[in-house]
C-alpha positions as CSV (number, residue, x, y, z in Angstrom):
1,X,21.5,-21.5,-3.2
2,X,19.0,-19.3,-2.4
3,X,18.0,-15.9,-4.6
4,X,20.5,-13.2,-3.9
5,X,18.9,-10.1,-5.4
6,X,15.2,-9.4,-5.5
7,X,12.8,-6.1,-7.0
8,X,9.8,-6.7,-5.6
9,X,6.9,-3.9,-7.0
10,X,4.1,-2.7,-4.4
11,X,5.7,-3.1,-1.1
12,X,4.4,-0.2,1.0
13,X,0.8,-3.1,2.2
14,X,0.0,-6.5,1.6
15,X,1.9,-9.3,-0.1
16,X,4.7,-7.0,-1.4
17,X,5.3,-6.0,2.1
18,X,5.2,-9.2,3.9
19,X,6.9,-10.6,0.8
20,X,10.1,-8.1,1.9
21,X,9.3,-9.1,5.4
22,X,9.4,-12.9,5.1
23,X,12.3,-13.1,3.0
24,X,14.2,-11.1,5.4
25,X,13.6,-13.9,7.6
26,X,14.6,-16.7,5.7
27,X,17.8,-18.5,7.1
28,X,19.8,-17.6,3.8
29,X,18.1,-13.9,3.2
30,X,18.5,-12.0,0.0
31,X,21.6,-9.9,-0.3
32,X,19.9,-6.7,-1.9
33,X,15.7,-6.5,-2.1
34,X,15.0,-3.2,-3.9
35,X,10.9,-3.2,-2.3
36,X,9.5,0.0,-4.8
37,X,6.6,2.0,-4.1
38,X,5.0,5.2,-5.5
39,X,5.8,7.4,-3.3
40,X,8.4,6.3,-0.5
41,X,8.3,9.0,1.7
42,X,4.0,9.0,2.2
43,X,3.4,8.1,6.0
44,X,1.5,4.9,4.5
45,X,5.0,3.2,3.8
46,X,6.1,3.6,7.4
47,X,6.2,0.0,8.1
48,X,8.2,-0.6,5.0
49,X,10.6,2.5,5.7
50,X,10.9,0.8,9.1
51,X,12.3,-2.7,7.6
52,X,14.6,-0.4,5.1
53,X,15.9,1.1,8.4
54,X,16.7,-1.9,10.2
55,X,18.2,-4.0,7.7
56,X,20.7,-2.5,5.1
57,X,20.1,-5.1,2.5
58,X,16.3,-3.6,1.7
59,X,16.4,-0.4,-0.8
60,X,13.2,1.3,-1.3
61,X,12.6,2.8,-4.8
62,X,10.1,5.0,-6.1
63,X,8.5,3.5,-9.1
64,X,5.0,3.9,-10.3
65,X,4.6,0.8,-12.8
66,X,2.7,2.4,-15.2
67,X,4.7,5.7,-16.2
68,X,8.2,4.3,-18.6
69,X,10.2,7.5,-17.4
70,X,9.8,6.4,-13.6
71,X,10.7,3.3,-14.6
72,X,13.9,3.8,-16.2
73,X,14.4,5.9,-13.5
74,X,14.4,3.0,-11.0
75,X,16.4,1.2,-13.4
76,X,19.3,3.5,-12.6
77,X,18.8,3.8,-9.1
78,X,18.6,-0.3,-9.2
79,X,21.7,-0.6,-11.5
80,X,23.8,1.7,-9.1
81,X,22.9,-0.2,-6.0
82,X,23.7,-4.2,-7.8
83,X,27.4,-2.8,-8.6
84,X,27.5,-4.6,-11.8
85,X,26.3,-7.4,-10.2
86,X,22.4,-9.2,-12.5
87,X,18.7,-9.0,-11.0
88,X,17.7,-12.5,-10.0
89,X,14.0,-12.4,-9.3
90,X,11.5,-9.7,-10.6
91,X,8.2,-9.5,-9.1
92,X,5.6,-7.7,-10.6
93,X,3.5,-7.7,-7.6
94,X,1.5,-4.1,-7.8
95,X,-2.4,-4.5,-9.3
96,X,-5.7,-3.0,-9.3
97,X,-9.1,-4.3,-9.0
98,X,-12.5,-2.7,-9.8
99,X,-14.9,-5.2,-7.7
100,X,-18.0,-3.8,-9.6
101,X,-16.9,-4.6,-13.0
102,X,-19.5,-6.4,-14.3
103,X,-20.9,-7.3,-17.5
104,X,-23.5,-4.6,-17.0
105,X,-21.2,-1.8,-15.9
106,X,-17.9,-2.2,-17.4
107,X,-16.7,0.6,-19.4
108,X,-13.7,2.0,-21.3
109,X,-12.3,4.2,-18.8
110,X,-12.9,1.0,-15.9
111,X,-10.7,-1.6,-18.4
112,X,-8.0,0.6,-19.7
113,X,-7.1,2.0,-15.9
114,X,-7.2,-1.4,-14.7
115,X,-5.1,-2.9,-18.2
116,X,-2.5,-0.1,-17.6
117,X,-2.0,-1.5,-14.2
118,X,-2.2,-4.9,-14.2
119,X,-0.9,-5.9,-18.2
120,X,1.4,-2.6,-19.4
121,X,2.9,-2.1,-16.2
122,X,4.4,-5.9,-15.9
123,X,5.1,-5.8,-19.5
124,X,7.4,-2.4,-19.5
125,X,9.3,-3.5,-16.2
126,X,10.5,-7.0,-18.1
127,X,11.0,-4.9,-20.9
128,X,13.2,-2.3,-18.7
129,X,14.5,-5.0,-16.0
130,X,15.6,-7.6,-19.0
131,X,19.2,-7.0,-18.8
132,X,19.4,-6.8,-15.3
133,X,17.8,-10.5,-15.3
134,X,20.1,-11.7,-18.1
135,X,23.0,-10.8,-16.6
136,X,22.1,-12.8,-13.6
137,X,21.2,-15.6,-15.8
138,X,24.7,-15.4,-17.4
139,X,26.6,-15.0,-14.0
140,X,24.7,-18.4,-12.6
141,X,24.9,-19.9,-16.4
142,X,26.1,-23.7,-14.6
143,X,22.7,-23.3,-12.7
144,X,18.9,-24.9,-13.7
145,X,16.4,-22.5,-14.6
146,X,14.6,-21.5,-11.4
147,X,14.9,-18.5,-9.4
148,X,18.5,-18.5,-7.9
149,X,19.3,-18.0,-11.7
150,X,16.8,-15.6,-12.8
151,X,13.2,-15.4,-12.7
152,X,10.8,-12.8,-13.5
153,X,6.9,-13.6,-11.6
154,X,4.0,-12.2,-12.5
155,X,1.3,-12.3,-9.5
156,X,-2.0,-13.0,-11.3
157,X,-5.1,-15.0,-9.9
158,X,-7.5,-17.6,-10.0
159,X,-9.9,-15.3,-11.6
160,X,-7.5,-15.1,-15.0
161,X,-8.6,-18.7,-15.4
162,X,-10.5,-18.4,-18.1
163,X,-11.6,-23.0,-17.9
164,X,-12.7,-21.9,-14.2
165,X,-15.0,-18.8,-14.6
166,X,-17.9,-20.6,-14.2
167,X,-16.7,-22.1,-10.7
168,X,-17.2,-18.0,-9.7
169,X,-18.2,-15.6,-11.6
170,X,-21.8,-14.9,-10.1
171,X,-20.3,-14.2,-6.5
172,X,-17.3,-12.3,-8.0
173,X,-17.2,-10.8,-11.7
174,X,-14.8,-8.7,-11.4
175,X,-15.3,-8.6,-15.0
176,X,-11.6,-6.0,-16.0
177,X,-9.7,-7.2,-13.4
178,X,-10.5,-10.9,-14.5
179,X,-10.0,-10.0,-18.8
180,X,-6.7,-7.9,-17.3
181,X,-5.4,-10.9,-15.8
182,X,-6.2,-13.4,-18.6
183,X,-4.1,-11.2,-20.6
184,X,-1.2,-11.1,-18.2
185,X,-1.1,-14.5,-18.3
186,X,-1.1,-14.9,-22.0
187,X,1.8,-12.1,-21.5
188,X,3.4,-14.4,-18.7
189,X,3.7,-17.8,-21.3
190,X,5.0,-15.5,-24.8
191,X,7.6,-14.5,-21.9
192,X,8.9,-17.7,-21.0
193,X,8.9,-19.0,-25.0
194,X,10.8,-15.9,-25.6
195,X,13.2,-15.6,-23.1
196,X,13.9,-19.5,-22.5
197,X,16.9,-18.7,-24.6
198,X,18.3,-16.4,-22.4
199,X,17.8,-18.7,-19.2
200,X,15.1,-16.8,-17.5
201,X,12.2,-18.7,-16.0
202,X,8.5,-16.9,-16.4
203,X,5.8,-18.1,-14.1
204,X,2.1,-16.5,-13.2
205,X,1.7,-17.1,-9.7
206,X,-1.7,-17.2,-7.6
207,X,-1.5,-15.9,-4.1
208,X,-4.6,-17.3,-2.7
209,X,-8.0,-15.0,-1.9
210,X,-6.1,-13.3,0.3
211,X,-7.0,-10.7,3.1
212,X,-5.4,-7.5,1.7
213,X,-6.7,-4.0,0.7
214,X,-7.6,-5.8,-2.8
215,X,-9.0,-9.0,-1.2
216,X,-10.8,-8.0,1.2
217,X,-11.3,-9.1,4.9
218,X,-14.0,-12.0,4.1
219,X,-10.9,-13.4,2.1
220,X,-10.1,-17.0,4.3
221,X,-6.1,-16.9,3.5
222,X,-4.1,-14.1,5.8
223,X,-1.8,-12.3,4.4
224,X,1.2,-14.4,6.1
225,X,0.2,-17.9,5.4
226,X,-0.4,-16.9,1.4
227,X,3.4,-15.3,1.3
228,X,4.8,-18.1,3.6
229,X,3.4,-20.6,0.5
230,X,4.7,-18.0,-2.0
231,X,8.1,-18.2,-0.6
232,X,8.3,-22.0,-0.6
233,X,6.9,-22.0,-4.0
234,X,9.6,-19.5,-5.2
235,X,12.4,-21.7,-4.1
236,X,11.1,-24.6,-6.1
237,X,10.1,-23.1,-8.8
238,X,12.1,-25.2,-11.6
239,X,12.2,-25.4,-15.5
240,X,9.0,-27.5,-15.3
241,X,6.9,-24.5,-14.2
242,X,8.0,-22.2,-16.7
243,X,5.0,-20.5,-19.1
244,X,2.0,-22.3,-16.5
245,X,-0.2,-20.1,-13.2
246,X,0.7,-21.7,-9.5
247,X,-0.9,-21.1,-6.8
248,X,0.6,-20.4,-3.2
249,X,0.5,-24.0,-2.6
250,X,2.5,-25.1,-5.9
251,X,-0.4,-26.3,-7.9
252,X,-0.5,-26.0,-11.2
253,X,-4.3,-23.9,-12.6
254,X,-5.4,-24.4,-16.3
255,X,-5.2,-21.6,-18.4
């Protein structure tokens, strides 16, 4: 069976939007997908409004990732919708990237805005979204681990690789946004250790170099083809890729 209920975080552009899009689409589509954003009603989220319109299974939520009061707030809002009913798959989508971090350049106020964002922000939604995924693990407890059980995803990169900087880093240091997601994917494998027990699966996933706001548009993947492999690799995802970073393709990347 496929997922039922999704939270998807930064929907309003890129791969959290086509992510909502795409999975709207699948033959079997989600019951509920609660698609947040920071601020729902900015003309920027139009296109995500739009899909929310159409089909009554999308919720938008305001949530801004980084601040624990709008968090719990969604929380509510979430809980209300599911009708007692567990989270299946959290996807801690939303990031930031400074692109002229570099060894030379990078400073305190550069790492700890781009940390906030990319490391506390995943870390306080599991934290806040735990029971929701537990009691989707429990209500599909004759199920493998994978993401029709419960799964929470953190969307990391390449760049977090720390065997592979040298493949790289000259033609993109990135230097904050790579340390940031080194550390969310140490976060990613003390996740699945620690919440094996309770039947969740927790995997760091790679979309590809991707043509978004973040990735710019001399990125070679489009943003469909990288979510069309994310949504393939979501519905495979299996015990075996707990605690490791795939890509969009289902390849595994060393730590």
């Amino acid at each position: 069976m496929a997922p039922q209920r999704f939270l998807i975080t930064g929907c309003n552009r890129g791969i959290g939007l086509e992510l909502v899009r795409q999975l709207l689409e699948q033959p079997n589509p989600p019951k509920q997908i609660f698609a947040t954003c920071r601020n729902p009603n900015s003309p920027q989220n139009q296109v995500l409004n739009d899909l929310a319109a159409k089909n009554p299974n999308v919720v938008v939520i305001p949530l801004e990732t980084t601040d624990a009061k709008s968090i719990q707030e969604a929380v509510e809002k979430v809980e209300k919708h599911l009708n007692g009913a567990g989270l299946n798959v959290l996807i801690n989508n939303a990031g930031i990237m400074v692109t002229t971090s570099t060894l030379e350049s990078a400073d305190e106020e550069d790492f700890l805005k781009v940390y906030n964002t990319n490391v506390v922000g995943p870390l306080l939604m599991a934290k806040a979204f735990l029971p929701l995924l537990k009691k989707a693990a429990q209500e599909n407890s004759e199920k493998p681990l994978g993401c029709s059980k419960a799964a929470l995803i953190n969307v990391s990169t390449l760049l977090g690789s720390i065997e592979r900087v040298p493949e790289k880093f000259n033609f993109a240091p990135a230097l904050s946004y790579r340390c940031s997601k080194a550390a969310l994917n140490m976060l990613t494998r003390c996740q699945s250790v620690g919440y094996q027990k309770d039947g969740i699966l927790c995997t760091a996933l790679h979309p590809g170099w991707v043509q978004t706001d973040l990735g710019g548009p001399q990125a070679p993947l489009t943003v469909e083809k990288s979510v069309n492999g994310i949504v393939k690799v979501l519905n495979n995802l299996s015990e075996k890729d707990s605690g490791i970073l795939v890509d969009w393709e289902g390849n595994t990347i060393p730590w």
